[in-house]
N, C-alpha and C positions, 0 to 999 in steps of 0.2 A: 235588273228589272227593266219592261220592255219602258220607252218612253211613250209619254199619252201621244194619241194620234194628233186632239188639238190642244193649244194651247190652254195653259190655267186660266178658268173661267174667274174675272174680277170686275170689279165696278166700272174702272177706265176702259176694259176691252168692250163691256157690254152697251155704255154711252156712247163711245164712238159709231159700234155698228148701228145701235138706234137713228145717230143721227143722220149716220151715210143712209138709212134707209129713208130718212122724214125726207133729209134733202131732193131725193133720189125722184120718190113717189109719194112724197106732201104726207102729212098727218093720219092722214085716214090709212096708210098702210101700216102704220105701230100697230104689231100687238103683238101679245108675248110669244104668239105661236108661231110668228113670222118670225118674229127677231130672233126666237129659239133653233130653229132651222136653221136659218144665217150663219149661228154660232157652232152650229155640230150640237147643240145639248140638247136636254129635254127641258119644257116647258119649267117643269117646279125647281130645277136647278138656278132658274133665274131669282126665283123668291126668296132665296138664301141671301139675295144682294139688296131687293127689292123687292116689299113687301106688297106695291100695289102698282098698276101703272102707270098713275098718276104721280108716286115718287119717283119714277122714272123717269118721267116727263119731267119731272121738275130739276132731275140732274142735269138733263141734257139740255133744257134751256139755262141754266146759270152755267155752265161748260160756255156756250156763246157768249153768254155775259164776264166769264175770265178772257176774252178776248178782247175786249175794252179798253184804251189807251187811259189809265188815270194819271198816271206819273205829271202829267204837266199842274191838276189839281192842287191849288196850295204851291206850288211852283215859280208859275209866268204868274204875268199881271193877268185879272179876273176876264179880258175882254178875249186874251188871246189863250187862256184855259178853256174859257166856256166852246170857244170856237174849235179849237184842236180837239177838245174830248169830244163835240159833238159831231165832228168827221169822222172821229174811230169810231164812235157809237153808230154810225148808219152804216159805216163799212160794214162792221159784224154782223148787224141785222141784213143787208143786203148781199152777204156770202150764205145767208140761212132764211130766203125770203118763205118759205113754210113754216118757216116756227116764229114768225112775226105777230099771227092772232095768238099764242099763247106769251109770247114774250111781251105783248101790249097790259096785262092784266100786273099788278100790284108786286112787292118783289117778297110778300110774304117769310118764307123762312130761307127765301134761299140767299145763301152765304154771298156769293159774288152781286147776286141784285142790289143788296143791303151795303156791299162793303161802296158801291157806285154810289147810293143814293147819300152816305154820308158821307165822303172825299166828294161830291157836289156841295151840298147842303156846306161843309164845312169852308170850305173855299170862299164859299160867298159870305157866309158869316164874318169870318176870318179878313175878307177883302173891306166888309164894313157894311154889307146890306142886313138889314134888321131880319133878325129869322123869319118873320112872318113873309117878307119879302123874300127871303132864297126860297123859302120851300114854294112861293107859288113861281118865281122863277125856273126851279128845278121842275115844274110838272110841266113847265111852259115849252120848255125843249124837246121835253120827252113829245110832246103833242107834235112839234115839227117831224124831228126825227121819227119818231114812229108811223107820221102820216105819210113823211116823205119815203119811206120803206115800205108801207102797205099796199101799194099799188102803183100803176103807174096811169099819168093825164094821158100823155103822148100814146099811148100803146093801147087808150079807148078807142082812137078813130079807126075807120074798116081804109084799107086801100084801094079807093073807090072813088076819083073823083063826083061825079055822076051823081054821086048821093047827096052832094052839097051844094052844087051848083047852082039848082035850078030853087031851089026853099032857102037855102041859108048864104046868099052871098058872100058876106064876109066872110065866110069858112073855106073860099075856092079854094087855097090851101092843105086845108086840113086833112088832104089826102095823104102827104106826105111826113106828116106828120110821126106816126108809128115807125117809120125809116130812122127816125133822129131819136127813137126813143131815149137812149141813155142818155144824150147830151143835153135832151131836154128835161127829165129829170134831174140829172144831179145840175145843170142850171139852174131849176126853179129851187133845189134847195140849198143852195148856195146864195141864189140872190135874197129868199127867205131869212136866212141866218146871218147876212150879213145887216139885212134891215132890222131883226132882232135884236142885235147886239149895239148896234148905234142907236137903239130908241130907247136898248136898258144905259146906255153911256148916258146920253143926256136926262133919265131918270136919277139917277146915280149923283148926279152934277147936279141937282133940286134937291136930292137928299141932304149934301156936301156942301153947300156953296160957299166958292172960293170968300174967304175972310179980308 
């Protein structure tokens, strides 16, 4: 029997290509007639795996979300989990910075969002913050990281002194600015995350105090 030309069409094969194309050419390039091409098949052969696009999408953002460092969760001490998991967490989102507006919305039914949102929740519970206080902790991170992955400050300015000179003084600068872009993002959410976590320390120690 001759062998098929491509490979057996499966959920992992079809996710992947999805995502090499979101990454590729953003969001608005998904669809199943594109992604059907990609793979050699026809369009309805993809509905065998997925039944709509949007279950699609929603594979291929919880696949980002299996790429998430939880192992330290319930681990290390609370200051230095929260801290390590929310470096893995902006990592993944900023290796897949096009699927950050759908990875920003609620984790619904996807398995890997859900298994994140309780290895947090539980950690802090577990470390001694009253639930009501991990869960507004845990939305409180996500607010960092997600904002610090949605865009960037450094990479609004034009490189242009000339534009700032003459109206915004203290921006003489800011020409150079979009130059430094990564360092000045992952600076600003590092120094973010660090002041985060030293203002939940000393909340924590009002919660606690030493006997």
């Amino acid at each position: 029997m001759a062998r098929p030309r491509n490979p057996l069409l499966n959920r992992e094969r079809i996710v992947t290509a999805a995502l090499e194309l979101v990454d590729g050419e953003g969001l608005a390039a998904l669809s199943t007639r594109r992604l059907a091409a990609g793979l050699g098949v026809s369009g309805p052969s993809l509905y065998n795996h997925f039944p709509t696009k949007d279950a699609l999408l929603d594979a291929v953002v919880d696949t980002v979300l299996g790429e998430v460092d939880l192992s330290m969760l319930g681990r290390d001490p609370w200051p230095e989990a929260l801290r390590d998991w929310a470096r893995s967490y902006r990592a993944a989102l900023a290796a897949h910075p096009n699927l950050v507006p759908v990875l920003a919305h609620g984790p619904g039914r996807r398995a890997n969002a859900l298994r994140l949102a309780d290895a947090v929740f539980g950690a802090l519970v577990d470390a001694g913050w009253p639930r009501g206080e991990a869960t507004r902790i845990g939305a409180l991170m996500r607010y960092l990281v997600f904002g610090s992955a949605l865009g960037s400050f450094a990479g609004g300015f034009v490189d242009d002194q000339q534009v700032y000179t003459a109206d915004y003084p203290r921006l003489g600068q800011a020409h150079l600015l979009a130059e430094h872009q990564r360092a000045i993002d992952e600076g600003a959410f590092e120094t973010g995350l660090a002041a985060l976590i030293e203002g939940l320390a000393l909340r924590f120690e009002r919660l606690h105090p030493a006997v």
